[in-house]
C-alpha positions as CSV (number, residue, x, y, z in Angstrom):
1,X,-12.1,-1.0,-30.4
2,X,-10.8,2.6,-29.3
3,X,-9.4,4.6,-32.0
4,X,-6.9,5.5,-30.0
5,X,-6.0,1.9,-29.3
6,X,-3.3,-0.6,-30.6
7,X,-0.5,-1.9,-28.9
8,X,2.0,0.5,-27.8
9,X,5.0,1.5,-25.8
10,X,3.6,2.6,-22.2
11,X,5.8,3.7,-19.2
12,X,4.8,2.9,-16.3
13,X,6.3,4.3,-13.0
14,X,5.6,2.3,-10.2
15,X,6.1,-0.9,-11.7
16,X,7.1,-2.4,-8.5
17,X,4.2,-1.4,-6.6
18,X,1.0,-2.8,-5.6
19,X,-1.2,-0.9,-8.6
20,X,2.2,-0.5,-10.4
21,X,2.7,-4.2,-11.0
22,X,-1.1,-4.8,-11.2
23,X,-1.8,-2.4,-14.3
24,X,1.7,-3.5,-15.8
25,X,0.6,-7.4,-16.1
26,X,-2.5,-6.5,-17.3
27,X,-1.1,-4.4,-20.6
28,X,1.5,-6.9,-20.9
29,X,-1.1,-9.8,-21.0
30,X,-3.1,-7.8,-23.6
31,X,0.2,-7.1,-26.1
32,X,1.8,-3.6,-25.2
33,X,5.1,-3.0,-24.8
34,X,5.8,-1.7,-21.3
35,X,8.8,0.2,-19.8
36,X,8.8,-0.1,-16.5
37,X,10.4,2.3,-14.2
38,X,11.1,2.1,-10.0
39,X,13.3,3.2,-7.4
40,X,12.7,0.0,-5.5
41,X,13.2,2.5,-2.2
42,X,12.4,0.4,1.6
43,X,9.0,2.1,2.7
44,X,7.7,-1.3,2.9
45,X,10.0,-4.5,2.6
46,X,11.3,-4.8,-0.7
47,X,10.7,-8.9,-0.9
48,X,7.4,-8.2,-2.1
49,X,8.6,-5.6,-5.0
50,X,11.0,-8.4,-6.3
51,X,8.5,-11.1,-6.5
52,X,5.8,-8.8,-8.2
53,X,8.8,-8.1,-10.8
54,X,9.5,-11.6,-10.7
55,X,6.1,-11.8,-12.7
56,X,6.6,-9.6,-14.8
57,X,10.0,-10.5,-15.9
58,X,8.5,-13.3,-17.7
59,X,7.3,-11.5,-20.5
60,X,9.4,-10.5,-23.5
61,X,7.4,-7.3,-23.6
62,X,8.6,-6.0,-20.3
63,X,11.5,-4.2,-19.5
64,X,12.4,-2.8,-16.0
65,X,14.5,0.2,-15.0
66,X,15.5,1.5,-11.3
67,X,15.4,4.9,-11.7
68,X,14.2,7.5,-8.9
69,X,11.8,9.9,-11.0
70,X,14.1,12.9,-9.4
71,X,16.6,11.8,-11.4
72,X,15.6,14.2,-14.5
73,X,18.4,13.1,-16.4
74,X,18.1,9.2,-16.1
75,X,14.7,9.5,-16.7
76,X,14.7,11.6,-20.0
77,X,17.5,8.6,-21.3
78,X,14.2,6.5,-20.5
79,X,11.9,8.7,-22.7
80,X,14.7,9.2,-25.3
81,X,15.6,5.5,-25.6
82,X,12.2,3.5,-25.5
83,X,9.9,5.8,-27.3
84,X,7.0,5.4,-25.3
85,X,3.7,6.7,-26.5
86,X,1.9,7.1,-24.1
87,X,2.7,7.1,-19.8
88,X,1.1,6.0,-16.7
89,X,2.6,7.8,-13.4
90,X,1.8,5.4,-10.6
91,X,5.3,6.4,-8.5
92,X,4.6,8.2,-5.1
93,X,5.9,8.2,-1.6
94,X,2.5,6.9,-0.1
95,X,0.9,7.3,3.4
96,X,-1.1,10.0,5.3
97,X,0.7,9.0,8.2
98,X,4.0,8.8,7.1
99,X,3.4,12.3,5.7
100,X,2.9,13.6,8.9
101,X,6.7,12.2,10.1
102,X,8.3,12.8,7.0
103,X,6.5,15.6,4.6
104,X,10.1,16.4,2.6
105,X,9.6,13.3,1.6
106,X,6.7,13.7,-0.3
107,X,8.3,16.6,-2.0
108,X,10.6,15.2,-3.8
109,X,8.9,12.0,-5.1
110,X,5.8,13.2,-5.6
111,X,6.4,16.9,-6.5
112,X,9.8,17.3,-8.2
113,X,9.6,13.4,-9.5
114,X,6.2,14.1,-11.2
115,X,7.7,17.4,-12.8
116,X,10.1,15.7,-14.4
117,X,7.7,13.1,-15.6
118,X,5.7,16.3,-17.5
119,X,8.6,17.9,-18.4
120,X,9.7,14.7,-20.5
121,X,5.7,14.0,-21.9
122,X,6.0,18.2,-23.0
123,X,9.4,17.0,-24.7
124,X,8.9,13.8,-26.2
125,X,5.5,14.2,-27.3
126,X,3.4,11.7,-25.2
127,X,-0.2,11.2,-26.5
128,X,-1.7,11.0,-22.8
129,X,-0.5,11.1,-19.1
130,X,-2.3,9.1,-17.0
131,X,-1.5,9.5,-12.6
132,X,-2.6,8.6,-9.7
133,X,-4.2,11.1,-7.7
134,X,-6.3,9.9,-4.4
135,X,-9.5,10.6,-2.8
136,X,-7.7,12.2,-0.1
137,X,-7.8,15.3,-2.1
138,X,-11.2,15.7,-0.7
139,X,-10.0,16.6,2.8
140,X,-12.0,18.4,5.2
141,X,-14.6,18.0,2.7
142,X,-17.5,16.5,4.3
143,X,-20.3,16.2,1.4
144,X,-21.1,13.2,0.4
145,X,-20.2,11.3,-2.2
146,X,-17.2,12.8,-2.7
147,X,-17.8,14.2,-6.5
148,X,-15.0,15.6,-9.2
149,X,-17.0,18.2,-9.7
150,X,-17.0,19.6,-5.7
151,X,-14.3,21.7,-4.6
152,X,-11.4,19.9,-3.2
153,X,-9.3,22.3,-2.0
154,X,-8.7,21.4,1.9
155,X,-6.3,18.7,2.2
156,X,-5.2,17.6,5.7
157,X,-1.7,15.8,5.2
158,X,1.3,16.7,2.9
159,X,0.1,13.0,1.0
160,X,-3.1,14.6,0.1
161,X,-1.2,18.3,-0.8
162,X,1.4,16.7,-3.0
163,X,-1.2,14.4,-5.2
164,X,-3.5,18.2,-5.3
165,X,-0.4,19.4,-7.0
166,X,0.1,17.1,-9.3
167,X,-3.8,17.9,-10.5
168,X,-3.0,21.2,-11.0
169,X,0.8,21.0,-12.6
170,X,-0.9,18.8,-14.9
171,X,-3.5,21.3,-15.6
172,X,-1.1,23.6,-16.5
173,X,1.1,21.3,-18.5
174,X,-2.3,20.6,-20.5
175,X,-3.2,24.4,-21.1
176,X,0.2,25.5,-22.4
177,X,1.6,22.0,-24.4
178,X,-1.7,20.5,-25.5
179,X,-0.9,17.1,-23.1
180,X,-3.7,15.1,-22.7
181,X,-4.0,14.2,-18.8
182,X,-5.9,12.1,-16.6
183,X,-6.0,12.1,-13.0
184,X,-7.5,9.1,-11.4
185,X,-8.6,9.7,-7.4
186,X,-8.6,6.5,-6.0
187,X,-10.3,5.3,-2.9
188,X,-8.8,2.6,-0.5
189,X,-7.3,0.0,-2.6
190,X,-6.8,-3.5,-1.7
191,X,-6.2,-6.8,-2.9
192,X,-3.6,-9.4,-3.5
193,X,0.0,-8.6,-4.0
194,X,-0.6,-5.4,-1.8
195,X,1.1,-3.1,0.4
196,X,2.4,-4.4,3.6
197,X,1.8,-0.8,5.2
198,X,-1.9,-1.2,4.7
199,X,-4.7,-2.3,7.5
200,X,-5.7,-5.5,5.8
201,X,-2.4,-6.5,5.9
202,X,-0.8,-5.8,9.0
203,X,-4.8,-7.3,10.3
204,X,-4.4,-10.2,8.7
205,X,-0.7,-11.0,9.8
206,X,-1.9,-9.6,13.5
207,X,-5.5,-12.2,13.4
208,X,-2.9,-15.1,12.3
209,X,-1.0,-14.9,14.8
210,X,-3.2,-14.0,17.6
211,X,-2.0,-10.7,18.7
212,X,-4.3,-7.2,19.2
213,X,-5.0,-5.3,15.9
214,X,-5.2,-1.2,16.4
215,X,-8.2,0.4,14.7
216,X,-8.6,4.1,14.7
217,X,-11.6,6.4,15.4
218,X,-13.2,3.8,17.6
219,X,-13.9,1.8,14.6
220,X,-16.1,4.5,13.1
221,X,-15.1,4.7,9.7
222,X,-16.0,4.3,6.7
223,X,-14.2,3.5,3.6
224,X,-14.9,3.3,0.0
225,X,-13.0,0.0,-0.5
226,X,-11.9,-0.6,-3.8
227,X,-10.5,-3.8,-5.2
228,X,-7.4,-3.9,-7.3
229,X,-9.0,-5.5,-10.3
230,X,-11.6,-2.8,-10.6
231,X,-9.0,0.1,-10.3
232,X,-6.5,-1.7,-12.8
233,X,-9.4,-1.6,-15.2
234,X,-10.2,1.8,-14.6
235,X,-6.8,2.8,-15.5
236,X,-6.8,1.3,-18.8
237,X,-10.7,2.4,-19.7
238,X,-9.0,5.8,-19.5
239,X,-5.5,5.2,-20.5
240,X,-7.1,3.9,-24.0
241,X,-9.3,6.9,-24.6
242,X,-7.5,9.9,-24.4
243,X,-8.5,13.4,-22.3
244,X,-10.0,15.9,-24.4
245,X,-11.0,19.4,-24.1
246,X,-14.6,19.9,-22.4
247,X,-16.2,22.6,-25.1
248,X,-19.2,23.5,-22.4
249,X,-16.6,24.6,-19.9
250,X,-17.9,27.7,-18.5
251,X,-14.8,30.2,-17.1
252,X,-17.0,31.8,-15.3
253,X,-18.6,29.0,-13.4
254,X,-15.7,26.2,-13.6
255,X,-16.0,22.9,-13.1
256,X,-13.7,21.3,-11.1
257,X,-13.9,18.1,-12.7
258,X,-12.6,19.4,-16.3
259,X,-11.2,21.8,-18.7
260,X,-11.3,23.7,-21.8
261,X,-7.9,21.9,-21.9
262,X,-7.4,18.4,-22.7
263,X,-7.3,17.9,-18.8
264,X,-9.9,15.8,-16.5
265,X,-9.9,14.0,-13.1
266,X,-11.9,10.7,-12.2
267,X,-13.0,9.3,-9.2
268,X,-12.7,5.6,-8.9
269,X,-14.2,3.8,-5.6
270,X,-16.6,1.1,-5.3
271,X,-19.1,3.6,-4.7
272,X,-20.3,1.7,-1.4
273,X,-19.1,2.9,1.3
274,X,-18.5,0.1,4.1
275,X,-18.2,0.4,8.1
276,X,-14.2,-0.7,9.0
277,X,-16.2,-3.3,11.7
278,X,-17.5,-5.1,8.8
279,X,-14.4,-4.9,7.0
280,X,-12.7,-6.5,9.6
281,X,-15.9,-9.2,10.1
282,X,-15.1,-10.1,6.0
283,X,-11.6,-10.5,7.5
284,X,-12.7,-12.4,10.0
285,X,-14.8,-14.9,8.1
286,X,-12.4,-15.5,5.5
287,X,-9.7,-16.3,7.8
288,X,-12.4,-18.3,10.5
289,X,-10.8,-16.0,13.2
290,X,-12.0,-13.7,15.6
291,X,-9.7,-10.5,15.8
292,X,-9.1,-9.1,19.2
293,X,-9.7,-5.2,18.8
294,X,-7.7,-2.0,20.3
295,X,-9.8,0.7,19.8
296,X,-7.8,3.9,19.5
297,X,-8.7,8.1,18.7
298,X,-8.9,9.3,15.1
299,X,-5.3,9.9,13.9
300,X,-3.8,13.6,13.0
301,X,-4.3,14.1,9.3
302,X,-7.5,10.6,9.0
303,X,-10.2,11.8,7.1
304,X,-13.0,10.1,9.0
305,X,-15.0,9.0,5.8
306,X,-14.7,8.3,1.9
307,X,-17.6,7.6,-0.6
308,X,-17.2,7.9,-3.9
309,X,-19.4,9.2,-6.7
310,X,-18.4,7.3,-9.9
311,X,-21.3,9.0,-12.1
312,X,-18.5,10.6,-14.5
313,X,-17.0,7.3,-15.0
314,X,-20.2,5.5,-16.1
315,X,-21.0,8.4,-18.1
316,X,-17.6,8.5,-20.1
317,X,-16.5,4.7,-20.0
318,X,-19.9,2.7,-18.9
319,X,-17.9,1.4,-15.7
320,X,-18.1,1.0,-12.5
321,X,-16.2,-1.1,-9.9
322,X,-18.3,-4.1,-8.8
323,X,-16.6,-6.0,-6.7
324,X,-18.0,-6.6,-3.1
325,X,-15.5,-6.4,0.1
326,X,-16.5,-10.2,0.9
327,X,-15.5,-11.4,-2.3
328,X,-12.4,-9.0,-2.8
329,X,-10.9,-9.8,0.9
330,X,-11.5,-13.8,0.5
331,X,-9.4,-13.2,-2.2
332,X,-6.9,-11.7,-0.6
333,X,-6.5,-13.8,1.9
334,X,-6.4,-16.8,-0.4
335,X,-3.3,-15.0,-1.8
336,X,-2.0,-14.3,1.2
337,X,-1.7,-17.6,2.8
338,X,-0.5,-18.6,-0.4
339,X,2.4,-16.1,-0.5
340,X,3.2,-16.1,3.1
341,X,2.8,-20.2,3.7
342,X,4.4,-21.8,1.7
């Protein structure tokens, strides 16, 4: 076992959310005390967010608070109160559409909400941060697979800008307190207990009831599709081993990927990239419906294709997400006709 492992006090912001609730359960099932913290806002419908927390109300290790990370002062009675060790930030306004309508609202939940959440790890001495980043860091980045250790400096929506920033507030938070802090850039997560915003939703609702689905760029995408089970165990692989200060960082050729602080960022994707047409032929087969296509432009803000390298993660944690798009959408569509059909 990890020295830096036994059961703890963990917040987790997020907790109503698709990976929120998913990495919750899991540290709950395993013994750790979990905080829970949400603002339970109406991006998506809310139904769903009460009946993941309906799941995890049934431990007596879980405790739930709705609190909008922008609230500093609610959320420092949070970190004073419960005594957390260590945190996993896994709150965010999410979309690159939506970011495109509504970019101030990306500043305040995932820019001023994740300053507060390092402002109260520099004051109540967290051992290590762990957040969500995304791959849409990468941007107009067209080099393939997309690798930590390439420049990612172009982003093209205010999603992709805002999750940038947190990597580099959290650099800085590293350098000058000594916080330990893990970014994790995530690729195209999916699975059951989802988000209702999200293609394989609103395909499968669309397939089931016979009406058009709308698939962008003509279909030509390609997606590094990553099930939830293989990102909720990436996030504890890293959670339980703490960031540490690279000592071959070279200032004068810096890697992008690490520090001479106790700072690093990880990719996790499946590492096989997969066409969108044969994402929606898994979708198809699992549900033994044909979907009837509108093919529409590439939208403002898209990036056209996502491939992860996941070298650094099999290096440091000997993992790698395994689970194939067949299997991970039959699963999800087992769930869903489950939840939706009573």
């Amino acid at each position: 076992m990890n020295k830096n492992f036994f059961f703890k006090n963990i917040v987790v912001t997020g907790s109503a959310g698709f990976i929120g609730s998913s990495v919750c359960f899991k540290l709950l099932e395993r013994g750790d005390n979990v905080i829970g913290v949400d603002n339970h806002n109406d991006y998506y419908d809310p139904k769903i967010k009460d009946a993941r927390l309906e799941r995890l109300s049934k431990y007596p290790n879980y405790q739930h608070h709705k609190v909008d990370l922008s609230d500093q002062k609610k959320l420092e009675n949070i970190f004073k109160n419960c005594n957390p060790q260590k945190v996993v930030n896994l709150a965010a306004q999410a979309g690159v559409r939506y970011s495109i309508e509504n970019p101030l609202a990306y500043i305040s939940s995932n820019i001023v909400g994740f300053a507060n959440i390092l402002e109260n790890c520099r004051h109540y001495q967290i051992e290590h941060l762990v957040y969500a980043s995304t791959s849409s860091v990468y941007g107009a980045n067209t080099k393939m697979p997309f690798s930590e250790h390439h420049s990612a400096n172009h982003p093209l929506s205010v999603y992709a800008a805002s999750k940038k920033s947190n990597e580099l507030m959290a650099h800085t938070y590293s350098h000058l307190y000594k916080i330990p802090t893990t970014g994790l850039r995530f690729f195209t997560v999916y699975g059951p207990w989802g988000r209702p915003d999200m293609a394989l939703f609103k395909f499968t609702k669309a397939i089931l009831e016979e009406k058009p689905i709308d698939v962008f760029n003509h279909g030509k995408h390609t997606r590094d599709f990553t099930y939830i089970d293989d990102i909720v165990e990436g996030v504890i692989k890293t959670l339980d081993n703490h960031a540490t200060s690279n000592l071959n960082w070279n200032s004068n050729q810096p890697d992008p990927a690490s520090s001479n602080a106790p700072w690093c960022v990880y990719n996790i994707g499946n590492n096989q990239p997969v066409k969108l047409m044969s994402y929606i032929d898994a979708l198809e087969k699992a549900l033994g419906k044909k979907a009837k296509i509108n093919f529409l432009p590439l939208q403002p803000g898209d990036v056209q294709d996502t491939y992860a390298s996941v070298d650094n993660l099999k290096e440091k944690f000997n993992y790698k997400p395994s689970t194939s798009v067949f299997e991970g959408v039959s699963n999800f569509v087992k769930w869903y006709k489950g939840y939706y059909q009573k």
